[in-house]
PDB file with SEQRES, HELIX, SHEET and CRYST1 records, atoms N, CA, C and O in Angstrom:
SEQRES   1 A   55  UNK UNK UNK UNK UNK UNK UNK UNK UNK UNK UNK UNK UNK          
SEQRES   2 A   55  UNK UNK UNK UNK UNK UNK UNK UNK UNK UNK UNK UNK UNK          
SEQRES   3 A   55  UNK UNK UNK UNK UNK UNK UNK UNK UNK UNK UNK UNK UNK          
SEQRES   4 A   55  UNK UNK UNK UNK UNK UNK UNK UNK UNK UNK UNK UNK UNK          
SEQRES   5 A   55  UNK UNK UNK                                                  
HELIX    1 AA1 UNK A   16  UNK A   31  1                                  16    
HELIX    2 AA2 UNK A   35  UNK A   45  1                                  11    
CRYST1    1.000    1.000    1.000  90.00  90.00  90.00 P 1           1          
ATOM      1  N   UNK A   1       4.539  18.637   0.441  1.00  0.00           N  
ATOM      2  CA  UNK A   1       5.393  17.508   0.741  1.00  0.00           C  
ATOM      3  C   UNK A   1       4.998  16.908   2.081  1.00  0.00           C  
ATOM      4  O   UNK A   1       4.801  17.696   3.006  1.00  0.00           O  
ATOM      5  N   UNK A   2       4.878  15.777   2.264  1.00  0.00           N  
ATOM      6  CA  UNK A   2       5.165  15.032   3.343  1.00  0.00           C  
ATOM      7  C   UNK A   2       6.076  15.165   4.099  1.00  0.00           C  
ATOM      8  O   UNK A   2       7.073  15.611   3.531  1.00  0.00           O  
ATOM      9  N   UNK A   3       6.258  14.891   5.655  1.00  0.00           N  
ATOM     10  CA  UNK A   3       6.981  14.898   6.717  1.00  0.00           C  
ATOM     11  C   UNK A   3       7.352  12.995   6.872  1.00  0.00           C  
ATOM     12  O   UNK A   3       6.605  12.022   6.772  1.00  0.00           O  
ATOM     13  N   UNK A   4       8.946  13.125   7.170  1.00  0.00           N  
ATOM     14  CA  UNK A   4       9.368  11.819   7.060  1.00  0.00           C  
ATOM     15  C   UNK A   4       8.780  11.193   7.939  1.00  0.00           C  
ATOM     16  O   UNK A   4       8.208  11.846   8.811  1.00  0.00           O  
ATOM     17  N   UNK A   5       8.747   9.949   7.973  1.00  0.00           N  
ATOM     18  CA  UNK A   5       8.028   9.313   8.811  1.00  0.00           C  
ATOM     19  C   UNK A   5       9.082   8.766  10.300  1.00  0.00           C  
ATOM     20  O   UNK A   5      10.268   8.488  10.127  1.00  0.00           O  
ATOM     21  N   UNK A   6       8.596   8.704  11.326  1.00  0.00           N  
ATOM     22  CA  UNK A   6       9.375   8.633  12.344  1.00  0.00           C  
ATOM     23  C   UNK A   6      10.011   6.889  12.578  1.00  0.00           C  
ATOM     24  O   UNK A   6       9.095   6.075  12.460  1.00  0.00           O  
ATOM     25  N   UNK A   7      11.315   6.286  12.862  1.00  0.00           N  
ATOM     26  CA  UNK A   7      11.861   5.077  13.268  1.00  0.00           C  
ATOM     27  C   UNK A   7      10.790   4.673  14.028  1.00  0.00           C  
ATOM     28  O   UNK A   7      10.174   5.696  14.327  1.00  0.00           O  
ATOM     29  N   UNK A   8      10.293   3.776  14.459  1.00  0.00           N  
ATOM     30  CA  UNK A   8       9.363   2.535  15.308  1.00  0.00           C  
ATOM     31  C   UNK A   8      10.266   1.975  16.255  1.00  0.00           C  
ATOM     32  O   UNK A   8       9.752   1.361  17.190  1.00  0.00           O  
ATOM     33  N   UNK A   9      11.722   2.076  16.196  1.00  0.00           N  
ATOM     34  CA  UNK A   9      12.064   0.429  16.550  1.00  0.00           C  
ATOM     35  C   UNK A   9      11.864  -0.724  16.439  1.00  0.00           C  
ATOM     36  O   UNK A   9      12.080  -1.401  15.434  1.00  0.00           O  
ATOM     37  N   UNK A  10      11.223  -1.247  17.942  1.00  0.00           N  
ATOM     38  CA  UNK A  10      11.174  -2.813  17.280  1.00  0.00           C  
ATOM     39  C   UNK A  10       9.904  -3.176  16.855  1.00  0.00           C  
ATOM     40  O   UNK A  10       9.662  -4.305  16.431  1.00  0.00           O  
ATOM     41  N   UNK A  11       9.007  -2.218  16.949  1.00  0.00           N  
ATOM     42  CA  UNK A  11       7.886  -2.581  16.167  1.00  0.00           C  
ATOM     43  C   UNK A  11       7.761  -3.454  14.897  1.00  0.00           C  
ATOM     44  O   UNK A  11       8.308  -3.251  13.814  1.00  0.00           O  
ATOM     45  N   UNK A  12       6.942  -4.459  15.239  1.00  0.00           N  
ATOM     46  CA  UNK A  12       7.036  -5.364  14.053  1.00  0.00           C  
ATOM     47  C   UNK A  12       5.446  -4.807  12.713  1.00  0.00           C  
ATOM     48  O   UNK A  12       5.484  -4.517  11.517  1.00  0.00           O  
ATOM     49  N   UNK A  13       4.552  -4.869  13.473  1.00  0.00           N  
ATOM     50  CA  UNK A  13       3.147  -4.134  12.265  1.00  0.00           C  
ATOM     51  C   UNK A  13       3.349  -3.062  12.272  1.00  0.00           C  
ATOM     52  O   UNK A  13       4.066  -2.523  13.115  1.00  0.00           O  
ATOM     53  N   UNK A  14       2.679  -2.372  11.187  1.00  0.00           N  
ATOM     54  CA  UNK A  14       2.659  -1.062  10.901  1.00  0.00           C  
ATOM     55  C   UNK A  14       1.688  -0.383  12.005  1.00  0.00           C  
ATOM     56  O   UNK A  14       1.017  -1.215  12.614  1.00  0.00           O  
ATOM     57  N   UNK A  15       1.498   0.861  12.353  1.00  0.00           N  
ATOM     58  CA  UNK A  15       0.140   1.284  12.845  1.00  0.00           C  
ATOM     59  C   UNK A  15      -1.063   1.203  11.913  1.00  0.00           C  
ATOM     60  O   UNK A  15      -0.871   0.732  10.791  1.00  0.00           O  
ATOM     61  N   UNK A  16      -2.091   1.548  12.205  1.00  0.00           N  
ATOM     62  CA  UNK A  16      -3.085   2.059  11.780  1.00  0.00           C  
ATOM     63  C   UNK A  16      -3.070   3.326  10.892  1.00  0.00           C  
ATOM     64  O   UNK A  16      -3.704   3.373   9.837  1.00  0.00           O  
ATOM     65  N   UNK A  17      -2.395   4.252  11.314  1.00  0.00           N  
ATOM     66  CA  UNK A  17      -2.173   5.729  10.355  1.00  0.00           C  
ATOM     67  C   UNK A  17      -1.332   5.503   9.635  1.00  0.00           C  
ATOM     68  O   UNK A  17      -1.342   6.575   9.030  1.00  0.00           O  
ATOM     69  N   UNK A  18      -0.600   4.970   9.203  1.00  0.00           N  
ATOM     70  CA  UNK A  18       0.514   3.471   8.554  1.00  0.00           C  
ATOM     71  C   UNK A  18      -0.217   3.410   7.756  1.00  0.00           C  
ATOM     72  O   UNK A  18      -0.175   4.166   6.786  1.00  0.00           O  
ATOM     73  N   UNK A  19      -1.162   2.445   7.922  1.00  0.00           N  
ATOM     74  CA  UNK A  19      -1.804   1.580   7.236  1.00  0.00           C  
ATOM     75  C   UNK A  19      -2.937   2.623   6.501  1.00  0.00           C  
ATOM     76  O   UNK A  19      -3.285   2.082   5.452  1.00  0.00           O  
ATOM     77  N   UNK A  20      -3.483   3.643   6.643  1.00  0.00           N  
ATOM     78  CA  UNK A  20      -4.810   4.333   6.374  1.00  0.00           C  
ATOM     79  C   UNK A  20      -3.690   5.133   5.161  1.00  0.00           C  
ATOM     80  O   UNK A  20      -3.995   5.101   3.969  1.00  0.00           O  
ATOM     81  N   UNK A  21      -2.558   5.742   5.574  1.00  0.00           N  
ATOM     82  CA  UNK A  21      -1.563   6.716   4.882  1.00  0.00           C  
ATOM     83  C   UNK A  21      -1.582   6.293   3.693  1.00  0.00           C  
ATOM     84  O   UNK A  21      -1.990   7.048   2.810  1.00  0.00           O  
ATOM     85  N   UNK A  22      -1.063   4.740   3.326  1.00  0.00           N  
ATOM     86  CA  UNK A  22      -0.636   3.994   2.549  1.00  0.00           C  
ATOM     87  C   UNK A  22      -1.840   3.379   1.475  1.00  0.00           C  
ATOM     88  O   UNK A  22      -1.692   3.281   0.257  1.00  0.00           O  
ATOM     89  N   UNK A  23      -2.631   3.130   1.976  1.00  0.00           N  
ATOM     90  CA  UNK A  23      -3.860   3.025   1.190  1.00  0.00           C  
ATOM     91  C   UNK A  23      -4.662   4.554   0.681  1.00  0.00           C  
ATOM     92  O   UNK A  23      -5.457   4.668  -0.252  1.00  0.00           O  
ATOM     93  N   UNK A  24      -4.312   5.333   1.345  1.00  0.00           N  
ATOM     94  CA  UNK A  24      -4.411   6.815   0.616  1.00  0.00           C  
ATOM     95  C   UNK A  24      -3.598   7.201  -0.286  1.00  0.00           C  
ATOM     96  O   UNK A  24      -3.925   7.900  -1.244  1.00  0.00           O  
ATOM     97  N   UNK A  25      -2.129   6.650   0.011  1.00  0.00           N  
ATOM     98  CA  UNK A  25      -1.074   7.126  -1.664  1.00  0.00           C  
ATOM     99  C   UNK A  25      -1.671   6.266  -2.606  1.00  0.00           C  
ATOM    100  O   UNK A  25      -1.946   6.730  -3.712  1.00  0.00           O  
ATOM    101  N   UNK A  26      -1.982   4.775  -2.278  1.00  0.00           N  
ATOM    102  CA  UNK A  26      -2.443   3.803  -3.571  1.00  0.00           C  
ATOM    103  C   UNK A  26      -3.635   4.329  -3.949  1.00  0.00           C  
ATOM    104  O   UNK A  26      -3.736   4.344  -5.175  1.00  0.00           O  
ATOM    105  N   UNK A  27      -4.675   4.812  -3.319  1.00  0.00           N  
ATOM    106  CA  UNK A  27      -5.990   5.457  -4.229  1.00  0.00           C  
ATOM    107  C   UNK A  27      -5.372   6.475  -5.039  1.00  0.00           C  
ATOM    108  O   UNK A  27      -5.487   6.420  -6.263  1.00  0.00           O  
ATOM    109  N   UNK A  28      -4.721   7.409  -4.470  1.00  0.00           N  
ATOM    110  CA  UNK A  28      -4.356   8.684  -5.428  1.00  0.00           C  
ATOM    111  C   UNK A  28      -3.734   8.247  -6.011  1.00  0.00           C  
ATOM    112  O   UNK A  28      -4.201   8.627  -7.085  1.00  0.00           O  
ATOM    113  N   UNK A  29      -2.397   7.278  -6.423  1.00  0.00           N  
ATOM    114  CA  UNK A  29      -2.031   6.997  -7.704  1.00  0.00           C  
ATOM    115  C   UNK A  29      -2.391   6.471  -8.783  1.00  0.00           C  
ATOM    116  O   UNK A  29      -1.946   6.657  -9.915  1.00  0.00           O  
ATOM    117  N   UNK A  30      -4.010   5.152  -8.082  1.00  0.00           N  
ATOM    118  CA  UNK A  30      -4.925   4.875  -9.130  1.00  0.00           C  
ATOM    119  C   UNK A  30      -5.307   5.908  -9.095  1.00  0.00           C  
ATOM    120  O   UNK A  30      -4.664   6.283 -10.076  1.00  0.00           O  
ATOM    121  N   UNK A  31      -5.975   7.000  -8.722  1.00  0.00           N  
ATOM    122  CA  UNK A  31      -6.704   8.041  -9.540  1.00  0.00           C  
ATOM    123  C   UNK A  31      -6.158   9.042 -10.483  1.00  0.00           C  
ATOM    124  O   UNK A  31      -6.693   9.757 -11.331  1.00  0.00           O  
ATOM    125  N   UNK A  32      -5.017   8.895 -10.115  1.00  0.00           N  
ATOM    126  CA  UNK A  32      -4.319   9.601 -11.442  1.00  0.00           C  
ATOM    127  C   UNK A  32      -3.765   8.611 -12.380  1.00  0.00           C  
ATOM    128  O   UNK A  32      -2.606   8.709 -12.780  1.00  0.00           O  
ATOM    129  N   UNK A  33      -4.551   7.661 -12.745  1.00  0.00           N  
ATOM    130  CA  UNK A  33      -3.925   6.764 -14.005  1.00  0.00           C  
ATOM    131  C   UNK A  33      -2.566   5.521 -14.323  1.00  0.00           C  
ATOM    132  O   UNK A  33      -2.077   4.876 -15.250  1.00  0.00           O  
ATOM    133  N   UNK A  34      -2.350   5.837 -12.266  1.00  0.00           N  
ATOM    134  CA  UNK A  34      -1.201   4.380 -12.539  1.00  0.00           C  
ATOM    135  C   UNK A  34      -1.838   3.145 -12.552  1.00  0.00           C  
ATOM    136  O   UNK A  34      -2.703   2.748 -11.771  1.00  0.00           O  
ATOM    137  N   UNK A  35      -1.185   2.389 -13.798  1.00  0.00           N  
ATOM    138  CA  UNK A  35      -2.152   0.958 -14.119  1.00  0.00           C  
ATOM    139  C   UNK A  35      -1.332   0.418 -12.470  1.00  0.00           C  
ATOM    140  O   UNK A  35      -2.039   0.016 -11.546  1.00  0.00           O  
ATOM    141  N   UNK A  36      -0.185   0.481 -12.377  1.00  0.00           N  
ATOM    142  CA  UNK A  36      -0.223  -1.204 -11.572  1.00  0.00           C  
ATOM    143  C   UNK A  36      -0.650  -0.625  -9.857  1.00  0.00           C  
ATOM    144  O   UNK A  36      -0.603  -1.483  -8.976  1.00  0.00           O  
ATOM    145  N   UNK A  37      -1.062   0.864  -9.455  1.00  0.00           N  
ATOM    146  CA  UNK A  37      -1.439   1.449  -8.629  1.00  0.00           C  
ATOM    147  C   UNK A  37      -3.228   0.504  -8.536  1.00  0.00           C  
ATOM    148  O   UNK A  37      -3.832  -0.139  -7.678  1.00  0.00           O  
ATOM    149  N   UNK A  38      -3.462   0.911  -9.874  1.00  0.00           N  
ATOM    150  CA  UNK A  38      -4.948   0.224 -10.302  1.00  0.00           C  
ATOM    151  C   UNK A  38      -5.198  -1.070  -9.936  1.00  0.00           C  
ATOM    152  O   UNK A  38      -6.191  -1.568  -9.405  1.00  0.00           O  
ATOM    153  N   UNK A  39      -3.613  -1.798 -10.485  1.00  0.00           N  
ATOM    154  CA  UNK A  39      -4.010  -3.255 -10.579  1.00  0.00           C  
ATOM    155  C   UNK A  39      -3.811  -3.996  -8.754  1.00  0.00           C  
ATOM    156  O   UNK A  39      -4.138  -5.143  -8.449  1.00  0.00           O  
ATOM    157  N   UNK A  40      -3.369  -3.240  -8.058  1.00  0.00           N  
ATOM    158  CA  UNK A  40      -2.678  -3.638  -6.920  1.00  0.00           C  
ATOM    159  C   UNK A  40      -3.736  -3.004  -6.001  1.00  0.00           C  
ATOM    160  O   UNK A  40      -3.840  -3.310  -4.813  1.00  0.00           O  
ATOM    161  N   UNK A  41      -4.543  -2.068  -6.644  1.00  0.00           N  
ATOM    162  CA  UNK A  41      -5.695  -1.646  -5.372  1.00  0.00           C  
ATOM    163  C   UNK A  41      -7.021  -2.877  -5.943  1.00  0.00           C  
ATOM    164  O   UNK A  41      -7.799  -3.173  -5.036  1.00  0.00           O  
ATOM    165  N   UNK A  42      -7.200  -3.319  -6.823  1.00  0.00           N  
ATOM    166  CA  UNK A  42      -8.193  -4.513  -7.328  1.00  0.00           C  
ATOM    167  C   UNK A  42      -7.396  -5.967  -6.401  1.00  0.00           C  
ATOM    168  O   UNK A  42      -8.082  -6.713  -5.703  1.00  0.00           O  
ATOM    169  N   UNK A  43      -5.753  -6.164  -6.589  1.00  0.00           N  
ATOM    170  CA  UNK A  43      -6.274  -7.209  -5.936  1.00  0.00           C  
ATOM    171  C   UNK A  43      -6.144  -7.445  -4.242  1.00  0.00           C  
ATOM    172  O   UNK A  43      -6.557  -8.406  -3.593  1.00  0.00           O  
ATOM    173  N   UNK A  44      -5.527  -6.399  -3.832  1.00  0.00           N  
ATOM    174  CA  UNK A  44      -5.843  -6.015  -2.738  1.00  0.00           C  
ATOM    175  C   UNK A  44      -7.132  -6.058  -1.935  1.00  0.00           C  
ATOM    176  O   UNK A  44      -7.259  -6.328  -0.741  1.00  0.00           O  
ATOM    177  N   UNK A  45      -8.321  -5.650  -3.071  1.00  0.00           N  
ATOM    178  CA  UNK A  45      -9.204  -5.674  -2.356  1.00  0.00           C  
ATOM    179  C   UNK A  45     -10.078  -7.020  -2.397  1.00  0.00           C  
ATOM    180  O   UNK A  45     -11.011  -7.446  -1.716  1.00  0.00           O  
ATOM    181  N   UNK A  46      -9.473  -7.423  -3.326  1.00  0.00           N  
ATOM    182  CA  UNK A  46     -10.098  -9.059  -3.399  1.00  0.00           C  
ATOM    183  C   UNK A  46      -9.320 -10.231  -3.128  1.00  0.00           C  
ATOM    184  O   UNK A  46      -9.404 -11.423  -3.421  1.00  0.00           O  
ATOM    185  N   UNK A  47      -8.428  -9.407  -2.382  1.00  0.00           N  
ATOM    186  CA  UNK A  47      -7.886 -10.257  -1.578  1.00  0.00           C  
ATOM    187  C   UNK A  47      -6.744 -11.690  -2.061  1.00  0.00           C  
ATOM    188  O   UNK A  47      -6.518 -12.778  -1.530  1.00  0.00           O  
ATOM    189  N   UNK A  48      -6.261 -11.058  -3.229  1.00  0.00           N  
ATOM    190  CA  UNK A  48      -5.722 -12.165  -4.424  1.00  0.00           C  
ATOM    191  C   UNK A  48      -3.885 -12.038  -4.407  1.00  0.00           C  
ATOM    192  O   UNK A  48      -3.408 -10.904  -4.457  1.00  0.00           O  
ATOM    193  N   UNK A  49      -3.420 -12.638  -4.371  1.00  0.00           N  
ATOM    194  CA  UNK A  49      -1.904 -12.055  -4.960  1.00  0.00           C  
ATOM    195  C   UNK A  49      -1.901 -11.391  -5.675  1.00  0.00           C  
ATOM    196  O   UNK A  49      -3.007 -11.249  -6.196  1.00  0.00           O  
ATOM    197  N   UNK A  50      -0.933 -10.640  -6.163  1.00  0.00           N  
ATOM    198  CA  UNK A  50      -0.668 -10.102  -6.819  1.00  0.00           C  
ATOM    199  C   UNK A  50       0.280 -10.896  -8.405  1.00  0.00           C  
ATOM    200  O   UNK A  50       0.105 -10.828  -9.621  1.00  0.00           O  
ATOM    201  N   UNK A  51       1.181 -11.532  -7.583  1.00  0.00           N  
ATOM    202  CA  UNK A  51       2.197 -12.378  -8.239  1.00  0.00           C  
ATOM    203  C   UNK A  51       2.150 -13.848  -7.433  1.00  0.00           C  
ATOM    204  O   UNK A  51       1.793 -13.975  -6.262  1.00  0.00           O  
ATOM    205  N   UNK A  52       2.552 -14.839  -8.242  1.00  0.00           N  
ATOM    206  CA  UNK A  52       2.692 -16.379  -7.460  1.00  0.00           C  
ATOM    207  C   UNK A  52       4.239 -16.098  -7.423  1.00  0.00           C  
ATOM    208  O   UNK A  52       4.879 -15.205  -7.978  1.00  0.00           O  
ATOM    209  N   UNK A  53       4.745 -17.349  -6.427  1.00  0.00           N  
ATOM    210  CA  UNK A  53       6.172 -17.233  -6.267  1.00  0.00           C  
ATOM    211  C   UNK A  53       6.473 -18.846  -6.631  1.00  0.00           C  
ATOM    212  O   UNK A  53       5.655 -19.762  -6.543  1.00  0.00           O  
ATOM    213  N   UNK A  54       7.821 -18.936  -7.050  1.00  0.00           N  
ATOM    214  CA  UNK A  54       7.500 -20.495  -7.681  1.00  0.00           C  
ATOM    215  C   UNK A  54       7.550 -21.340  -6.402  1.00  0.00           C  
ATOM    216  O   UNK A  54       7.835 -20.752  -5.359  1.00  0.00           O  
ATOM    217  N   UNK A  55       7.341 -22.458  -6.376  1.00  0.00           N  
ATOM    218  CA  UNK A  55       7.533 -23.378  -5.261  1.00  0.00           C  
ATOM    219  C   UNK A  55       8.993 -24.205  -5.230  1.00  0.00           C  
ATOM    220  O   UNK A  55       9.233 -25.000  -4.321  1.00  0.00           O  
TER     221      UNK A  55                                                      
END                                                                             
C-alpha cells in the first residue's frame, strides 16, 4: 500500500514526484489492461484531449 500523500497548502502545481507518481499509476494500469488507462496514456502523450467540452 501506499502512504497518504501529505496537504501542500497553497500550492497551486503539483511537484515533480506528483507528477512522476501519477504517470507511474497510469502506466501500470495500462499495463494491466485498463482500456481508458490505455486510452488516456495515448492521448496524453500526443498531446490531444481527451474529451471536447461544448462551447
Amino acid at each position: 500500500m501506499t502512504a497518504p500523500t501529505k496537504a501542500r497548502g497553497q500550492q497551486i502545481k503539483p511537484t515533480i514526484a506528483e507528477v512522476n507518481a501519477a504517470w507511474a499509476r497510469l502506466r501500470a494500469a495500462a499495463g494491466k489492461g485498463d482500456v481508458h488507462a490505455n486510452a488516456l496514456l495515448i492521448a496524453l502523450t500526443e498531446q490531444r484531449p481527451v474529451m471536447s467540452l461544448p462551447a
